[in-house]
C-alpha positions in Angstrom: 0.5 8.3 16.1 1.0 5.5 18.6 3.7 3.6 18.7 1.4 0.5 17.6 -1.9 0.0 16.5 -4.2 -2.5 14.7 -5.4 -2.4 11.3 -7.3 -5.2 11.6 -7.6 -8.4 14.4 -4.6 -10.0 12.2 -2.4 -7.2 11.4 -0.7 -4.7 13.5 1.2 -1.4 12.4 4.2 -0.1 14.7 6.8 2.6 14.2 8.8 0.0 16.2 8.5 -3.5 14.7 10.9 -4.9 17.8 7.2 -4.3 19.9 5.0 -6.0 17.9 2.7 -8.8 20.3 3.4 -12.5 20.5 2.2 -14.5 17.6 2.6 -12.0 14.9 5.4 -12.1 12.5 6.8 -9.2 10.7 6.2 -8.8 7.0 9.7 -8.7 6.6 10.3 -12.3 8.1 7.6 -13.9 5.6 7.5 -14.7 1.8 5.6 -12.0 0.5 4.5 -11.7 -2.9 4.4 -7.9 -4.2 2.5 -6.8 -7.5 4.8 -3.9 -8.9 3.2 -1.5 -11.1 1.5 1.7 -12.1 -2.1 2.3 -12.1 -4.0 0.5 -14.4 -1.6 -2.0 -15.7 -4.2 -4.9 -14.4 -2.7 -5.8 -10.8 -5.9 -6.0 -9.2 -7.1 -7.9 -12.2 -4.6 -10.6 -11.4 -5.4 -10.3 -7.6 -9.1 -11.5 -8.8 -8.0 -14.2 -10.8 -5.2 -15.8 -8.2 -8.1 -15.3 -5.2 -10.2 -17.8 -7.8 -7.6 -20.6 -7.7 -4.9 -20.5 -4.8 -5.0 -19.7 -1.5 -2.7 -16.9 -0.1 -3.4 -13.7 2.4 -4.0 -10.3 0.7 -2.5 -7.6 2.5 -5.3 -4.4 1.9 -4.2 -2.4 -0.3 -2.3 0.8 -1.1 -4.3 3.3 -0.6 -5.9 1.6 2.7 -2.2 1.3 3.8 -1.8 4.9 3.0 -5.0 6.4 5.0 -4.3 3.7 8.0 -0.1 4.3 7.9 1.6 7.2 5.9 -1.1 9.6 6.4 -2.1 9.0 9.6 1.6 9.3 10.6 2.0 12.5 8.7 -1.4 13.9 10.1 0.0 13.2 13.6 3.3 14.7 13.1 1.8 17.9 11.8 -0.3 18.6 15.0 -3.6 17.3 13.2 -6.6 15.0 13.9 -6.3 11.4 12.4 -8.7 11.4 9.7 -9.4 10.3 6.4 -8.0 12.7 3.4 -9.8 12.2 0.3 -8.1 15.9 -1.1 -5.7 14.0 -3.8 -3.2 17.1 -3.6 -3.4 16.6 0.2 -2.7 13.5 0.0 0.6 14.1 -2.5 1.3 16.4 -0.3 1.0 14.0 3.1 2.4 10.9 1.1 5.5 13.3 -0.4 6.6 14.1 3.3 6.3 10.8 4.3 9.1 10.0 1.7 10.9 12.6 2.4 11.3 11.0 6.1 11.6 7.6 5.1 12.9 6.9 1.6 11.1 4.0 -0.3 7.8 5.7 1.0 5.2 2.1 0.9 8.2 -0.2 1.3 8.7 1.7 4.1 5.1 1.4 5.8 5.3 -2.1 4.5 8.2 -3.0 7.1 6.4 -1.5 10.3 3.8 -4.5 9.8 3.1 -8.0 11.4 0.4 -10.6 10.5 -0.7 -13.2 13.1 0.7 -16.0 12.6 -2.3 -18.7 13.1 -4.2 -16.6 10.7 -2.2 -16.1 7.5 -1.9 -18.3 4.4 1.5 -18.2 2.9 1.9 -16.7 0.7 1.3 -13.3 1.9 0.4 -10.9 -1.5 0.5 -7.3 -1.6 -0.9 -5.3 -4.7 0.5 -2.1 -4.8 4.6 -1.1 -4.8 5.7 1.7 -7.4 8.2 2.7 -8.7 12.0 2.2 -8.5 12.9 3.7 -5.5 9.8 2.0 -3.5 10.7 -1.5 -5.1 14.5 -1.4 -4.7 13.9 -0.6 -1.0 11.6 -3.5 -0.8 14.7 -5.7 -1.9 16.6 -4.3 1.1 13.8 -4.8 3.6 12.0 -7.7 2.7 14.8 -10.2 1.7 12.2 -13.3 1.2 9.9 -11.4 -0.9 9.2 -12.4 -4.9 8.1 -9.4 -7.1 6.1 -9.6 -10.2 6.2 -7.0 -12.3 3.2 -5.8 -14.6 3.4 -3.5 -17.6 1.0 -2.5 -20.1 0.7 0.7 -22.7 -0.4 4.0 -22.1 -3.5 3.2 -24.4 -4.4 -0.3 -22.5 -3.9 1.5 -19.0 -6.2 5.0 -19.9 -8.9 2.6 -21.0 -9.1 0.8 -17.8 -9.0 3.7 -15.7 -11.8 5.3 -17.5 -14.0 2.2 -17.5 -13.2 1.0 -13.9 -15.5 3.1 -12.2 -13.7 3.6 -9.0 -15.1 6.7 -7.1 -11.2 7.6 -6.6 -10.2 8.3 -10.1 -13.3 11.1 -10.2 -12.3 13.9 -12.2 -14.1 17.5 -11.7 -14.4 19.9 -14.0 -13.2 23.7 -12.5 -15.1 27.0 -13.0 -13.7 28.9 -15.7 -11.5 26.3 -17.4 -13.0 26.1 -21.3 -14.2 22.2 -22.3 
């Protein structure tokens, strides 16, 4: 992977933050916002409804971070072409190395980025940290940064994931396994 590249005209990845270009500042320096919590609990529900009545910048999300950063990284480092991996064991897999290398895996990722500074509206909000050891390195790395933390039940959570309708939460049967 290259030392720096860009995810977009106003935000730039580098697995050295010290050469990120003039005019963008690095997540680290700004006072993010981070949605904590595990799938289904209603983060992006809350994204929806904050976009409808304050203005802020919304970092893309976690698995878009993943694809563009950790697995690209991982992809790279193993020899292979950059592409995207929609094989969710591959991705465990890619993600799980990634960790191993860097502990706090996302919070990790999270620190090699930079938003341009004319273009951002503070705050800056990013839906996706979990975990303990992701959010307690976020604390270390991003010092200005406010968490929110969303919980809901088991039951609450399966019955948004299986009304959602996101193509990523497919589920496949497999030959021979009894219904």
């Amino acid at each position: 992977m290259a030392r720096m590249k860009f995810l977009s005209d106003n935000l730039a990845f580098s697995t050295h933050p010290a050469d990120f270009p003039a005019g963008f500042a690095p997540l680290a320096t700004l006072p993010l916002v981070i949605l904590v919590g595990l799938t289904g609990v209603g983060k992006s529900t809350v994204v929806a409804g904050l976009q409808r009545r304050v203005p802020f910048t919304l970092l893309p999300n976690r698995r878009a971070l993943t694809d563009d950063t950790i697995i690209a990284a991982m992809q790279t480092e193993a020899g292979r072409p950059v592409q995207l991996e929609t094989d969710r064991l591959k991705r465990f897999e890619y993600t799980a190395r990634y960790r191993q290398k860097y502990p706090g895996g996302m919070a990790h990722a999270l620190s090699r980025l930079a938003l341009r500074q004319d273009a951002a509206r503070q705050p800056v909000l990013f839906d996706g940290l979990r975990g303990r050891d992701e959010v307690w390195h976020a604390v270390e790395l991003f010092p200005a940064a406010r968490f929110v933390v969303l919980d809901a039940p088991d039951r609450v959570r399966l019955s948004r994931l299986l009304t959602r309708n996101d193509a990523f939460d497919r589920v496949e049967g497999q030959p021979g396994l009894a219904g």
